[in-house]
C-alpha positions in Angstrom: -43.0 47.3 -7.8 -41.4 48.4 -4.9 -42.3 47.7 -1.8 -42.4 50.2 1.3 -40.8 49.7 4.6 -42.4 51.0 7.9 -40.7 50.4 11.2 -42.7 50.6 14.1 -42.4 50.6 18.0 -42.3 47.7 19.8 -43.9 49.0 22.3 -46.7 49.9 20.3 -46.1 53.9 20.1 -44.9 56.3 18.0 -41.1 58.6 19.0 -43.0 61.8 17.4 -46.4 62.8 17.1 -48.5 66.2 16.8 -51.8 65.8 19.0 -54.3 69.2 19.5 -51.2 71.3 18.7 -48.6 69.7 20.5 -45.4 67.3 19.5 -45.4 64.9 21.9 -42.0 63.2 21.7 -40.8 59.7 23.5 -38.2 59.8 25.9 -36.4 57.4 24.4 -36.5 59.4 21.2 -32.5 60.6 21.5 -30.0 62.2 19.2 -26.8 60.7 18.9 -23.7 62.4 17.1 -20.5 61.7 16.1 -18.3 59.3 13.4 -19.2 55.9 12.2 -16.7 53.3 11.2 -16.4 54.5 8.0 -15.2 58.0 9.7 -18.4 59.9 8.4 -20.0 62.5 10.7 -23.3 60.8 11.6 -26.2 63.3 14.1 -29.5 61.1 13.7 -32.4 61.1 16.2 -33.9 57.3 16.8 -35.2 55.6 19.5 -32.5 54.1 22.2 -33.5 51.2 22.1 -32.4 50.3 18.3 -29.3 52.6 19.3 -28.2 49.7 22.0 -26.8 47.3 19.8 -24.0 50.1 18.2 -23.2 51.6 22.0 -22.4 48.1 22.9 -20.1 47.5 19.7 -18.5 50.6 20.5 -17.9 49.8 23.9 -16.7 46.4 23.6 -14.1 48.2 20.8 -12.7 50.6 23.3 -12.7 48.4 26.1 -10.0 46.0 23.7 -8.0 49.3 23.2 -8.5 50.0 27.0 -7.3 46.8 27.9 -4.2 46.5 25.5 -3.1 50.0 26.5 -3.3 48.7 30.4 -0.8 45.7 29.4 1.1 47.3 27.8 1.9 49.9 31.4 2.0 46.6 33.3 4.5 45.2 31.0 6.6 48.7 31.1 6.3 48.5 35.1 7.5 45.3 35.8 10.4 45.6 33.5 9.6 43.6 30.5 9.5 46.3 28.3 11.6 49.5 27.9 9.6 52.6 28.1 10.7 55.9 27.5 14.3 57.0 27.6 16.8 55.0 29.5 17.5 55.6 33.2 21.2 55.3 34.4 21.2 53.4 37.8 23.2 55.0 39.9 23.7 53.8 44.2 23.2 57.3 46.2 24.3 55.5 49.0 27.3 54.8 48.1 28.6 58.3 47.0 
């Protein structure tokens, strides 16, 4: 026997509903698009709310690469790390 699963709103109301011949849909009731980790295409519609925890997962993932990127400039700037092509030093001073 299987058993079926109904997810309700917290806040006691439903994203969608048809009333006297109108959809009245929540604001919260958003659309989000684009790849999960597995790299499939995903464009669902759910409430925000239950969208939060996998905007702050994917936040806190590109703040890492954020961060790593910015070290790795800081290291490059105060000479620690060779970037680019070498620059010959030359005194234009002196010449």
């Amino acid at each position: 026997m299987e058993v079926e699963t109904i997810k309700t709103c917290p806040l006691g109301s439903q994203c969608v509903e048809v009333k006297e011949g109108k959809i009245f849909e929540c604001r919260w009731y958003i659309a989000i698009q684009g790849q999960d980790a597995q790299g499939k295409a995903q464009d669902k519609k759910d409430c925000a709310i239950s969208w939060m925890p996998i905007l702050q997962l994917e936040g806190a993932r590109h703040g890492v690469v954020n961060t790593g990127s910015i070290n790795q400039l800081a290291a490059a700037i105060s000479g620690k790390m060779p970037m680019g092509l070498p620059v010959e030093k030359t005194n234009l001073l002196e010449q």
